[in-house]
C-alpha positions as CSV (number, residue, x, y, z in Angstrom):
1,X,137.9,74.7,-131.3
2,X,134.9,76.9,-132.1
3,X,135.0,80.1,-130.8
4,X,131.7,82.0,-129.0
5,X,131.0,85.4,-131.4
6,X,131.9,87.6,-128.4
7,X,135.4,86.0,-128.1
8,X,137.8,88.2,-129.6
9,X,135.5,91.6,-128.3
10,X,136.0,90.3,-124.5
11,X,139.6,89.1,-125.0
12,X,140.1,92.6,-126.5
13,X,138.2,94.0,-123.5
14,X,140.2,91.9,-120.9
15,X,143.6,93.6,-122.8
16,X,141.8,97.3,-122.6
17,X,141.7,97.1,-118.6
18,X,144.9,96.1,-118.2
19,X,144.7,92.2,-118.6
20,X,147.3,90.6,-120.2
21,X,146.2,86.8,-121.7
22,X,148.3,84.5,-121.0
23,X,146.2,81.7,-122.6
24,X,144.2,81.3,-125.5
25,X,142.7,78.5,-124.3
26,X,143.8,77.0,-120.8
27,X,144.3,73.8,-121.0
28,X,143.6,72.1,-117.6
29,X,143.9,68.4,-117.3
30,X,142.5,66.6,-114.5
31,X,142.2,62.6,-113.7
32,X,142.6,62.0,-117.4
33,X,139.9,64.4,-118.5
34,X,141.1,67.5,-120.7
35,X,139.1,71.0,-120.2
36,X,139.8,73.7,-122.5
37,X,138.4,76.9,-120.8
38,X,138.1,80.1,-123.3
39,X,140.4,82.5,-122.1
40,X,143.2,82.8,-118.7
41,X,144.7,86.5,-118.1
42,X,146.8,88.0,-115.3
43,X,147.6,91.6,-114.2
44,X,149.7,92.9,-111.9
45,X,148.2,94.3,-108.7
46,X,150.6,96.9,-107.6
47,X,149.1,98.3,-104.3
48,X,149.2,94.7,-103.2
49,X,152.5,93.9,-105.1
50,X,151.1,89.9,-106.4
51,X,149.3,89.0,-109.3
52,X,145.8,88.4,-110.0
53,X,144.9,85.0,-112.3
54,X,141.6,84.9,-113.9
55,X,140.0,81.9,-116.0
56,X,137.0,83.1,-118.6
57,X,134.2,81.2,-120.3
58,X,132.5,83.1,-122.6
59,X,129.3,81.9,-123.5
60,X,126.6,83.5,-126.4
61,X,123.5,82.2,-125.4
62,X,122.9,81.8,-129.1
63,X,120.9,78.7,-129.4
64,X,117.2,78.4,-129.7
65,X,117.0,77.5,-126.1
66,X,118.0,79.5,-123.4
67,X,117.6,77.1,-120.9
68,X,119.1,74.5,-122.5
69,X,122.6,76.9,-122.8
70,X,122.1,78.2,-119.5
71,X,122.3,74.4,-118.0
72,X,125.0,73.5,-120.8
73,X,127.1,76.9,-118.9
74,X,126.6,76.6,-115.6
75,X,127.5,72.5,-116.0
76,X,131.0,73.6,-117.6
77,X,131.5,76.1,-115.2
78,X,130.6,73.3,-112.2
79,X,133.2,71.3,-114.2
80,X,136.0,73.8,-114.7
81,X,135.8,74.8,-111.1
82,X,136.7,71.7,-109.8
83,X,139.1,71.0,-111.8
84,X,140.9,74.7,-111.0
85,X,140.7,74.4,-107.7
86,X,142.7,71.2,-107.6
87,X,145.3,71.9,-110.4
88,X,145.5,76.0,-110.5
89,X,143.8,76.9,-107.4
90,X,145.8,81.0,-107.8
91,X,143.0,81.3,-110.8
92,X,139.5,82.9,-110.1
93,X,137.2,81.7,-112.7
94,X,134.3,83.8,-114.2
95,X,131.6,83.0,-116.8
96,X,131.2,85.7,-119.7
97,X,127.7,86.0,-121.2
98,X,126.0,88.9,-123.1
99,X,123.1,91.0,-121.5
100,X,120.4,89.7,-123.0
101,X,121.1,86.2,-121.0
């Protein structure tokens, strides 16, 4: 699996604030269709004594044409929403993606 070229500095972020990763990719599988999202992390959340689940695609916005990444992201993210919310709906999912996008 080809990795975005902010991976590792957001994964190493993630772990920075506390995050642990617990997944490096999730793997979600839903009515026969496999998603690999980039990263899933957890942390403990002590005042309210639970956990917090996260799901991260990190996108680079690297090609040629913004738009055409920017409707490529947002269609995954669509995607991988759905499918969390019926197979791991504890998980909050978040798209990563530089400044300049």
């Amino acid at each position: 699996m080809a990795r975005d070229i902010f991976h590792y500095n957001f994964k190493s972020a993630l772990e920075k604030e506390g995050w642990i990763v617990t997944d490096d990719p999730l793997r979600v599988s839903y009515e026969d269709i496999e998603y690999s999202i980039d990263l899933a992390a957890e942390r403990l959340m002590i005042a309210e004594k639970g956990e917090e689940k996260i799901a991260v695609e990190i996108k680079t916005f690297g090609q040629q044409s913004i738009i055409n990444a920017f409707h490529e992201a947002i269609g995954q993210f669509i995607n991988y929403r759905i499918a969390l919310r019926l197979t791991k709906p504890e998980r909050v999912l978040y798209l990563a993606v530089p400044d300049h996008a």
